[in-house]
N, C-alpha and C positions, 0 to 999 in steps of 0.2 A: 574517555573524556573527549578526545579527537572527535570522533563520531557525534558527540552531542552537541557540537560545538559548530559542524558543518551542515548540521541537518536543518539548518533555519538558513541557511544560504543553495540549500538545493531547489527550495521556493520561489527562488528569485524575489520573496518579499523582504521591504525591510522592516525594521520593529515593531513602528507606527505605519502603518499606512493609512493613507488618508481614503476617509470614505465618500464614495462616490453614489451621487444618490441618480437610482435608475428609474428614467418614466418612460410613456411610451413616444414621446415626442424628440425632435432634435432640439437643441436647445446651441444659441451660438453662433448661427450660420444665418446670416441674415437672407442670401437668395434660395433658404428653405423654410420657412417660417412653421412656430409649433402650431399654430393656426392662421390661417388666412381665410377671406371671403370673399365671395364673387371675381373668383380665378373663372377660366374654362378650360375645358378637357375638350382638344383638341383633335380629330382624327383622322387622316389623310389616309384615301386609299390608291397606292401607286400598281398598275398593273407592269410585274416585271419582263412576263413570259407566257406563252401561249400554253397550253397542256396539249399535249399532241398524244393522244390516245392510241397509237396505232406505235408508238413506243416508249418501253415502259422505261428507259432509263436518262430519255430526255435528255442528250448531249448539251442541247444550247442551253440548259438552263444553268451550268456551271459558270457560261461568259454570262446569262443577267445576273446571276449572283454577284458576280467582282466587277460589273459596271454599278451592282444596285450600291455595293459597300462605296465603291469609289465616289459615286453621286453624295452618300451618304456622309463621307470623311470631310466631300469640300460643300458641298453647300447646306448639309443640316445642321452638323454638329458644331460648326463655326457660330452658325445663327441661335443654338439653345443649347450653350455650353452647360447647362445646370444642368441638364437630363432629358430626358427621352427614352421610351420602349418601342420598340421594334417586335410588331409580329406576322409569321408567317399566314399567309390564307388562300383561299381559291375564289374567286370571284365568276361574276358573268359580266359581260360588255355586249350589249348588241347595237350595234355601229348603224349609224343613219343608213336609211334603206336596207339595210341587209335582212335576208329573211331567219335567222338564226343567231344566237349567242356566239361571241367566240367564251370559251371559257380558260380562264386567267390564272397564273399565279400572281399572287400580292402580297405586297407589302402593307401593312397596317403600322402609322408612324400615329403613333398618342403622344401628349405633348399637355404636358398643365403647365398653364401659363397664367400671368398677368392679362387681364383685360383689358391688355392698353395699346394705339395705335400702333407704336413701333411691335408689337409680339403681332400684330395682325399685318403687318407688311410685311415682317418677316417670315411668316407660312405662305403668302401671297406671292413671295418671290419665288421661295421653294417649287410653290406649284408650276411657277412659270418658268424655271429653270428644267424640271422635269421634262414637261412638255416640248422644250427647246432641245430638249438632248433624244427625246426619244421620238419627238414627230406623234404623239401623244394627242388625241382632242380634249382628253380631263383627267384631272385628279381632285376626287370627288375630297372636300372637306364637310365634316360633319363638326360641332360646335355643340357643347352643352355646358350650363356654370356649373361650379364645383366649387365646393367648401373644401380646405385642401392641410392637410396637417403631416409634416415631415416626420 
């Protein structure tokens, strides 16, 4: 009788539970909406570090990893507390006058946002905080809308 009597408490449910009805949207969170329209998808490319061919285990690329996160903790994540992805990539830059590519590691920051002045000030500053910390000439933003469902 013990046994029958604990076995509806090893579920951690209780008698009734209430049902919970599952869709594929969020529901409840206003700075995630189950649909929104004419957001944009946002994509900055930040070059963090040079690729240095001639070694393969790329010592500096450890300090631009904990300057890219440190950049990343004070001046992105403050500005688009809701979310962001972050991806790694390789890029090319060829520098005014120069006769060849340097070739890059990057960052790819995506970002869906509202289409509204302060969200475009705020990637605006991004880029020019970037620029001010690394002596940088660009970080390229790319902009396209987005119908957007949490």
């Amino acid at each position: 009788m013990l046994l029958l009597s604990t076995a509806g408490c090893a579920s951690g449910r209780s008698a009734n539970p209430a049902p919970t009805a599952v869709t594929p949207e969020l529901h409840g969170d206003p700075a995630r909406p189950a649909q929104a329209v004419h957001w944009l998808r946002s994509e900055l490319y930040f070059a963090i570090a040079v690729i240095d061919d001639s070694n393969d285990t790329d010592p500096g690329l450890s300090a631009a990893q904990a300057r890219w996160q440190s950049f990343l903790d004070r001046e992105v994540t403050p500005r688009f507390r809701d979310g962001l992805t972050v991806l790694d990539g390789e890029g090319q830059w060829l520098p005014r006058g120069q006769p060849m590519p340097h070739r890059l590691r990057s960052k790819i920051l995506v970002i869906l946002h509202q289409n509204t002045a302060q969200q475009r000030n705020s990637i605006d500053a991004i880029r020019l905080a970037w620029k001010r910390a690394t002596g940088h000439q660009s970080v390229l933003w790319s902009q396209q809308p987005a119908d957007v469902s949490f």
